[in-house]
C-alpha positions in Angstrom: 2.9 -4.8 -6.4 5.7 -2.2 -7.8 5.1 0.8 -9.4 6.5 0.9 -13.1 8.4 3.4 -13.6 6.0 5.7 -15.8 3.9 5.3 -13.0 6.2 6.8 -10.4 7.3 9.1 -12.4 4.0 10.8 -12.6 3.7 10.5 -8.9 6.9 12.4 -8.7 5.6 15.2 -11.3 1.7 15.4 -9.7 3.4 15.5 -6.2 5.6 18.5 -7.3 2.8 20.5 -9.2 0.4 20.0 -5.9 3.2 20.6 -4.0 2.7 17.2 -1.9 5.8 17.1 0.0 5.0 13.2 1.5 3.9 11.8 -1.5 7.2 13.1 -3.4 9.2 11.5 -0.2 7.2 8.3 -1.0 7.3 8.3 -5.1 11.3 8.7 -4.9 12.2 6.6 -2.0 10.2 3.7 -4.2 12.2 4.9 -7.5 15.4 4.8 -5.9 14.8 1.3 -4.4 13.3 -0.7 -7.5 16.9 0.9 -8.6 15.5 3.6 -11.9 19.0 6.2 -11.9 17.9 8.8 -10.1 18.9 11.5 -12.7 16.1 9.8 -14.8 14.0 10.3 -11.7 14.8 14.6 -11.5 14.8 15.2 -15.1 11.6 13.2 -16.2 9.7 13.0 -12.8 
């Protein structure tokens, strides 16, 4: 099952504060392919 994007995008902000470089990887590679802009991504993640 996907990820909405809310979800991810608190996957990309909790991986940045914990400074959780594999789960950050993860979070975006799975933004980028269920195709979210990836500005969206940096500037709300």
């Amino acid at each position: 099952m996907t990820a909405s994007k809310e979800q991810l995008l608190k996957r990309l902000s909790d991986g940045v504060l914990e400074m959780e470089e594999e789960e950050v990887i993860e979070a975006c590679e799975e933004y980028v392919a269920a195709k979210y802009k990836a500005f969206d991504g940096i500037m709300d993640g």
